[in-house]
SERO-4910 file (N, C-alpha, C, O; in steps of 0.05 Angstrom, whole numbers):
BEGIN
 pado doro    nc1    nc2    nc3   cac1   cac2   cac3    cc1    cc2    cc3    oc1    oc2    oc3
  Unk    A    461    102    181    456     77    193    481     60    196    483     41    212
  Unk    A    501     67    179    522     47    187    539     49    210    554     31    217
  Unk    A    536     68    220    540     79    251    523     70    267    527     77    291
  Unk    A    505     56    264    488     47    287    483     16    285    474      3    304
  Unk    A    490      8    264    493    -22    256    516    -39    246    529    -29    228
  Unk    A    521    -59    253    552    -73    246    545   -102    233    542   -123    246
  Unk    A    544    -97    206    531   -125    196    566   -143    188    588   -132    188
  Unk    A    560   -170    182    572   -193    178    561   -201    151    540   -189    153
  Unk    A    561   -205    140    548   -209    104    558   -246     95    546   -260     79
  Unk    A    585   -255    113    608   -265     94    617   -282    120    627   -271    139
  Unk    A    613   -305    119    628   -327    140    638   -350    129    623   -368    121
  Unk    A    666   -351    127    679   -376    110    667   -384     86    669   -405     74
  Unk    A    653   -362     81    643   -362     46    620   -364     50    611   -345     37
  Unk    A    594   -380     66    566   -376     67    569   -350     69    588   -335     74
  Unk    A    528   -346     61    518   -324     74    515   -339    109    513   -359    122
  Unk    A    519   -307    110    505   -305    146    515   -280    147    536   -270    140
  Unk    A    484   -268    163    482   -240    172    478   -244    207    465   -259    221
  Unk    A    500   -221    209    494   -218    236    501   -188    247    519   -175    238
  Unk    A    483   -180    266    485   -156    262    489   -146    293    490   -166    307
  Unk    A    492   -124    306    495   -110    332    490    -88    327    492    -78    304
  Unk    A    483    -73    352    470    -42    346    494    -37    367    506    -52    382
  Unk    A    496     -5    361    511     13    376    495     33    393    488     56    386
  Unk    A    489     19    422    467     43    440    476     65    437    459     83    435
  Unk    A    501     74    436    505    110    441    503    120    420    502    145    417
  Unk    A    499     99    396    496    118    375    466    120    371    457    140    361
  Unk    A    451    100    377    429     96    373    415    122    394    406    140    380
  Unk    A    412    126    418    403    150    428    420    168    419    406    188    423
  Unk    A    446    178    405    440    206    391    422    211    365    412    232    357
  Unk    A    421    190    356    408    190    334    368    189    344    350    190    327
  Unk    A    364    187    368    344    186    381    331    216    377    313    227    365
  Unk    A    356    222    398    357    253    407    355    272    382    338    289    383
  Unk    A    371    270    360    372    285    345    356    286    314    348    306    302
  Unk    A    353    261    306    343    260    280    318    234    284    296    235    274
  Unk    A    325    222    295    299    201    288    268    207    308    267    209    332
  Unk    A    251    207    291    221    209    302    221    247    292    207    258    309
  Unk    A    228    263    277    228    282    271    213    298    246    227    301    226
  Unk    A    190    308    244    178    315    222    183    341    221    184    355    242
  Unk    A    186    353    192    193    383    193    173    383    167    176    370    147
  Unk    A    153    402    173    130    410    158    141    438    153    143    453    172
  Unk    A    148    446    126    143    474    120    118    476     97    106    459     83
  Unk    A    116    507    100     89    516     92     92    549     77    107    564     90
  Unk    A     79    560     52     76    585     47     50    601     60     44    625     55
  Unk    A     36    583     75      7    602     83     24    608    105     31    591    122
  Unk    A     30    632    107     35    649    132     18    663    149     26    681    164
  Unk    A     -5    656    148    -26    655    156    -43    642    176    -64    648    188
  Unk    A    -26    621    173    -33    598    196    -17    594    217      7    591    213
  Unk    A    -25    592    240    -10    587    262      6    564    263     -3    548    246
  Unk    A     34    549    281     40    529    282     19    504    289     22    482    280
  Unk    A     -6    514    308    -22    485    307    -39    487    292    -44    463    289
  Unk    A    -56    500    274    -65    490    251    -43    484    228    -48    467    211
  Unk    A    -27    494    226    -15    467    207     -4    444    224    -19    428    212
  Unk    A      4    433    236      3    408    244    -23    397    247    -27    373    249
  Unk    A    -50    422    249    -74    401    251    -77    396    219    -79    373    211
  Unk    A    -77    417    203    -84    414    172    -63    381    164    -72    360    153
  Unk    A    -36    385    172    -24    368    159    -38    335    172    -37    316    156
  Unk    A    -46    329    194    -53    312    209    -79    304    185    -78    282    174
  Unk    A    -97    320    179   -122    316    165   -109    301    140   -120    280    133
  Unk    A    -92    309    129    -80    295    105    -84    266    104    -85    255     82
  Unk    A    -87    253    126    -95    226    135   -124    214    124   -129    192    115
  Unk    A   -144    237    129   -164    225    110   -163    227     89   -171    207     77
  Unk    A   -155    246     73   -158    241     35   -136    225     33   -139    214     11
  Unk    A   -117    217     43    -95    192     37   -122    158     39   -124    136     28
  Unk    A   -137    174     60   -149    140     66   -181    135     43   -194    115     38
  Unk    A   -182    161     33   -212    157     15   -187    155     -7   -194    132    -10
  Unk    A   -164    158    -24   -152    149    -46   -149    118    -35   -158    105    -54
  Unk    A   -143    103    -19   -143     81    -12   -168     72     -9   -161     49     -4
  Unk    A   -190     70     -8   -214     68     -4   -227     65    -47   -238     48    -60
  Unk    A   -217     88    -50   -217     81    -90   -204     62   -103   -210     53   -125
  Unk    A   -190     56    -91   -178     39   -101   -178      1    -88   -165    -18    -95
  Unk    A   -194      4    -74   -201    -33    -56   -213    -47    -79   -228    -35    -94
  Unk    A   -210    -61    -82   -217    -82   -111   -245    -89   -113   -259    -92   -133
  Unk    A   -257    -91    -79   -285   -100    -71   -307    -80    -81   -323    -84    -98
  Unk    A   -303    -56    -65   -322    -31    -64   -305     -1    -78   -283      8    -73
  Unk    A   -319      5    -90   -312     42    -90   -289     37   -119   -281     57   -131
  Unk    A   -284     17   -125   -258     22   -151   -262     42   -168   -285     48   -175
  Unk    A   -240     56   -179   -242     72   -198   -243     61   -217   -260     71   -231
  Unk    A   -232     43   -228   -217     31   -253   -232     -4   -241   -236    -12   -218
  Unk    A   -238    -19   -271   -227      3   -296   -257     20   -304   -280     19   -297
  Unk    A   -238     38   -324   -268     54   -335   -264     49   -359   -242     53   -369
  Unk    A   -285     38   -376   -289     33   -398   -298     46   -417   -317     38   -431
  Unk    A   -284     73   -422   -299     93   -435   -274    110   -450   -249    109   -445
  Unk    A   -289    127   -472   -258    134   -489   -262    152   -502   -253    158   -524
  Unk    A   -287    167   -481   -299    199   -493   -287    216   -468   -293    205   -446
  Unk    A   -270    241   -464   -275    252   -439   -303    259   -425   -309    248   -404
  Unk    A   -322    277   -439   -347    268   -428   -352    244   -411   -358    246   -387
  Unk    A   -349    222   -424   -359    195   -397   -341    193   -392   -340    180   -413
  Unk    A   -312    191   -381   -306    194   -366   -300    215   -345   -287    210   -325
  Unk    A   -310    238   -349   -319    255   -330   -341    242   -310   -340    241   -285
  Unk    A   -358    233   -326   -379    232   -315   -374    194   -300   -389    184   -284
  Unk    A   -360    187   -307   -340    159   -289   -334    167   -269   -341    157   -248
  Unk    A   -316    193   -269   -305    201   -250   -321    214   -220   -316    212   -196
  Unk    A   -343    229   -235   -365    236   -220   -380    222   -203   -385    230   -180
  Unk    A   -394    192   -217   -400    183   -197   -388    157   -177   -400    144   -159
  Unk    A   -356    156   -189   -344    145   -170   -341    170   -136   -349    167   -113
  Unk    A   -331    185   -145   -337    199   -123   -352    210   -115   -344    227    -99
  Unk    A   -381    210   -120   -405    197   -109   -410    186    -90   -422    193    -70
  Unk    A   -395    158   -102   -400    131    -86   -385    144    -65   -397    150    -45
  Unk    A   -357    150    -67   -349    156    -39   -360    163    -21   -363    153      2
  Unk    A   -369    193    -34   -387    212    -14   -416    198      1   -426    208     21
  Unk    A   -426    178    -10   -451    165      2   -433    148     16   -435    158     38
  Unk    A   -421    133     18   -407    115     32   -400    122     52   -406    109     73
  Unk    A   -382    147     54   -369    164     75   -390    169     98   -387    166    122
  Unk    A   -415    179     83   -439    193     91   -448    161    109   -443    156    132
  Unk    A   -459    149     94   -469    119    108   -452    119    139   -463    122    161
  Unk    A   -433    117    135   -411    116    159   -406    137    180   -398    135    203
  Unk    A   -413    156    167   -412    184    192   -443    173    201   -437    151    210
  Unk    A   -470    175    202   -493    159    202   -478    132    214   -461    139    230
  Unk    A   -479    114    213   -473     94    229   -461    101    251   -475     92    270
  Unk    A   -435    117    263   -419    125    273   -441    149    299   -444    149    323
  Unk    A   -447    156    287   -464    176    298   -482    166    312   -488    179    332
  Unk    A   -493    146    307   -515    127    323   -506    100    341   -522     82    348
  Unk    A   -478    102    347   -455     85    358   -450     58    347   -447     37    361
  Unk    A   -448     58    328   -438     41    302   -407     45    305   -400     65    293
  Unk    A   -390     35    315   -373     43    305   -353     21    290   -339      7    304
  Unk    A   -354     20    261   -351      9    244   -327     24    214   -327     46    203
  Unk    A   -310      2    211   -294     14    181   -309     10    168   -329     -4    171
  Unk    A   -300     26    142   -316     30    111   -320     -1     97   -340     -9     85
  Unk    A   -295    -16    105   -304    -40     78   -313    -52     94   -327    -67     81
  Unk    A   -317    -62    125   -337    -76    140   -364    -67    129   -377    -82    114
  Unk    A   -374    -37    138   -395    -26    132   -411    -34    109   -435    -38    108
  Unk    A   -387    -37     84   -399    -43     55   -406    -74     58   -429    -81     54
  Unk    A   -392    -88     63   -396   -120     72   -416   -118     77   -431   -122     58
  Unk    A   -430   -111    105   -456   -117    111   -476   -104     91   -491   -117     76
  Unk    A   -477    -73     91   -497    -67     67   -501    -87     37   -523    -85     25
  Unk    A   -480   -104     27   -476   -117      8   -493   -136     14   -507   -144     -5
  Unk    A   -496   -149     42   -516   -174     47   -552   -164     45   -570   -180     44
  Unk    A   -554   -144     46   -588   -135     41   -593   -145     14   -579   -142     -7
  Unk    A   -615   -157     19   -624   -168    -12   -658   -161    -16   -672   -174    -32
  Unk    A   -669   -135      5   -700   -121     -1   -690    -95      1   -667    -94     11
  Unk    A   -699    -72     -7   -692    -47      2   -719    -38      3   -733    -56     -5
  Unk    A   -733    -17     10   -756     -3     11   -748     35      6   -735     51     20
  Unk    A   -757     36    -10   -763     66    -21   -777     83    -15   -798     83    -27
  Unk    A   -775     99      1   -807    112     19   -805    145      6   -788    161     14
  Unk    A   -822    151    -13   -815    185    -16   -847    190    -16   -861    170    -16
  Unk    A   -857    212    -17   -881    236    -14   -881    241    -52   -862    245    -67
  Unk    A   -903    238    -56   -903    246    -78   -944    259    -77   -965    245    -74
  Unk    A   -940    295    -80   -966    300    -82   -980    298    -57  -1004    296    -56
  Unk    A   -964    299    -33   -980    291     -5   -991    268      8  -1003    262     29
  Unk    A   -977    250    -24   -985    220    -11   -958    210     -7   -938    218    -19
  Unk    A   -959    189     14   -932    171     14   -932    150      0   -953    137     -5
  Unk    A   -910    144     -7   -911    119    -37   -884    103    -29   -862    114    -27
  Unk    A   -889     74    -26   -859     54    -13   -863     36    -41   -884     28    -51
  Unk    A   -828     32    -51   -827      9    -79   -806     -5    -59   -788      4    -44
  Unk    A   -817    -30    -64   -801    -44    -53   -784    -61    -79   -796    -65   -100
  Unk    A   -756    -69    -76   -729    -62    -91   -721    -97    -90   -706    -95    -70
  Unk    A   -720   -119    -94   -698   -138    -93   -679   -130   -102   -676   -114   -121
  Unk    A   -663   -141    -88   -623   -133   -102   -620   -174   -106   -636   -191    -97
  Unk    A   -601   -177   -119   -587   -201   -125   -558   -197   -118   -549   -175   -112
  Unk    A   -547   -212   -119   -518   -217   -109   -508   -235   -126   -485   -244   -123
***
């Protein structure tokens, strides 16, 4: 970069930055190195576009680890537990929650919803009746649920 930029740091003793770019260096650096991803791989197995599709997918498990971690919905932490057992089982049904959440959203999406995850949870968060409808014995049976907030 110092080939493509000419900074000033230092004027009669203030700061002051001032800077200029160098176009010819800036398009070789266009041409040659910048905007450039080099994916290598040991599955030799796979063609060049499925790995660029596989590596593209990397985008969703980057966005459900971000999704674990929103302070509102889905947090991992903290877990309050100091047996591995429960926290296995912490671990389990945090990603759970994901997987129903995810699920809620493919379902929304699918029925032309098209809505993000922590919007989605926002609104589900405002229901304050739920209704329970299962078959039990050939009869149908609804419990109806208050939630509080």
């Amino acid at each position: 970069m110092k080939e493509l930029f000419t900074v000033v740091e230092d004027f009669n003793g203030l700061p002051y930055i001032n800077y200029s770019v160098n176009r010819k260096e800036l398009d070789r650096l266009t041409k040659t190195v910048l905007g450039r991803t080099m994916l290598l791989t040991n599955r030799m197995d796979l063609l060049a576009p499925e790995v660029i599709r596989t590596y593209r997918d990397l985008e969703h498990i980057e966005e459900a680890f971000k999704h674990m971690k929103n302070r509102d919905y889905l947090r991992w932490q903290p877990a309050f537990h100091w047996t591995d057992q429960k926290l296995d089982v912490h671990s389990f049904y945090c990603v759970l929650a994901l997987l129903f959440t995810a699920l809620a959203r493919k379902t929304a999406c699918e029925a032309g919803i098209d809505i993000s995850l922590p919007v989605l949870l926002d609104e589900l968060s405002s229901i304050k009746e739920v209704a329970v409808i299962h078959s039990q014995d050939k009869r149908i049976k609804a419990e109806i649920t208050l939630g509080c907030k």
